[in-house]
N, C-alpha and C positions, 0 to 999 in steps of 0.2 A: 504494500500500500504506500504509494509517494505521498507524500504532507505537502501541501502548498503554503507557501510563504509571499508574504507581500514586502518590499523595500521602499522605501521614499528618502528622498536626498534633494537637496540645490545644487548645482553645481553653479561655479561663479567664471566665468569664463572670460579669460584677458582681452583688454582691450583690443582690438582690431580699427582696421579701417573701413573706409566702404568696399563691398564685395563679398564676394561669395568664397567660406573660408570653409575647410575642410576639418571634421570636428568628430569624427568617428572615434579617434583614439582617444580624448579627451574624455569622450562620454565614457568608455567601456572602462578607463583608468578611473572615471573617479564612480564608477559604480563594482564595483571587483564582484558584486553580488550575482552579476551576470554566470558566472562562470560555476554557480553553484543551481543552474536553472535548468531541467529537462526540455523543458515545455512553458512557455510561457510567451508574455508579452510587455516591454519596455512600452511606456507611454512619455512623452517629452512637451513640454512647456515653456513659451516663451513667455517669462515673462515680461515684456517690455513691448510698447505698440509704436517702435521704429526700427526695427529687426525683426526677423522672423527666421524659421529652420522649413528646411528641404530635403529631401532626397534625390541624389543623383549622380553625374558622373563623377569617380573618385581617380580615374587614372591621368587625364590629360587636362593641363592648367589651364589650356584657349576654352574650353568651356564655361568655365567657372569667371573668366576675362570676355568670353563670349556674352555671358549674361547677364553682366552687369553695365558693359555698352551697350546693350539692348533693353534694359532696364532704366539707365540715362534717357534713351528715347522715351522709352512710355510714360516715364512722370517724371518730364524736366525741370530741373530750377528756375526759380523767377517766373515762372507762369504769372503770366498777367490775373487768370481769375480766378490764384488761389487767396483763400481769405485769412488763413490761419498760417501767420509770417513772422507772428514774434520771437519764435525762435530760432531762426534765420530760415535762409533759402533751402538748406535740405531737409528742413521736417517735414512739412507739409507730404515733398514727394516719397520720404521715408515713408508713412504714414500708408500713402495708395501702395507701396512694394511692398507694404507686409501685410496689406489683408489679400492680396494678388498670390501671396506664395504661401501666408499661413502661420499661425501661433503656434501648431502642435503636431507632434507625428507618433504614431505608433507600429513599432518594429518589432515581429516574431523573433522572441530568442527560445533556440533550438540548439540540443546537447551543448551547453554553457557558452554559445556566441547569439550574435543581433543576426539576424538572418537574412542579410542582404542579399540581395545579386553578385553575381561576381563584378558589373563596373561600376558598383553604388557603393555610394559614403553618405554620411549625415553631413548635411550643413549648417554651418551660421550664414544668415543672412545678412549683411551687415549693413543699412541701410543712410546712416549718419556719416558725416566724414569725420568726428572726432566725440566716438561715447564713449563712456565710461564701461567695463567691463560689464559683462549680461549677465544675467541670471537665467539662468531652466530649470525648473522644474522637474525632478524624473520619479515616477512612480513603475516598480517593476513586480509585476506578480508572477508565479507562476509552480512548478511541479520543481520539487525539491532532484536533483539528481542521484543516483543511488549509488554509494561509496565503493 
């Protein structure tokens, strides 16, 4: 009979710049709980509503560089009829890039890993040119593995 077990944690994650920053080993180091899990599922939290997290390519950096010059386009600075500017010119467009990509992900972890794809990683989104370190949220549940 496996016991299932729940984990919950913050993790506080270093400052970055704007972009799309690869964050899978981060997560799995500061949850080590992963690795005690059969069966289960990793839930992730941003807290923060000018960043967001993603999944997706983990091997080649023109993507991650791809999609943040194409992210520039769809909600550029200084738009003339944005209204909310007092905290300068890239919040606002932070703001549309993270309900665009998303607060939260949930990741199958199977025999003590996240059970990605083979060319997926988790991401930070990073949507500000100069935040402060993020916070996420991770709640992990799942089937104990058997010793």
């Amino acid at each position: 009979m496996n016991s299932t077990q729940w984990f919950s944690t913050e993790l506080t994650l270093t400052p970055r710049p704007a972009g799309f920053h690869l964050i899978t080993t981060e997560v799995c180091t500061a949850i080590p709980e992963i690795n005690r899990i059969e069966v289960g599922l990793l839930h992730l939290f941003m807290q923060h509503t000018s960043a967001s997290l993603a999944i997706n390519e983990n091997a080649d950096p023109d993507v991650r560089a791809d999609l943040q010059r194409h992210f520039e386009e769809l909600a550029p600075r200084d738009a003339p009829y944005y209204r909310h500017t007092l905290e300068g010119p890239d919040d606002m467009p932070a703001h549309i890039k993270a309900v665009l990509t998303g607060s939260q992900l949930s990741i199958r972890v199977r025999a003590g890993e996240l059970s990605l794809g083979i060319w997926q990683g988790v991401y930070l989104c990073e949507h500000r040119d100069s935040a402060s370190g993020r916070t996420v949220g991770a709640t992990l549940h799942g089937s104990l593995r058997r010793s």
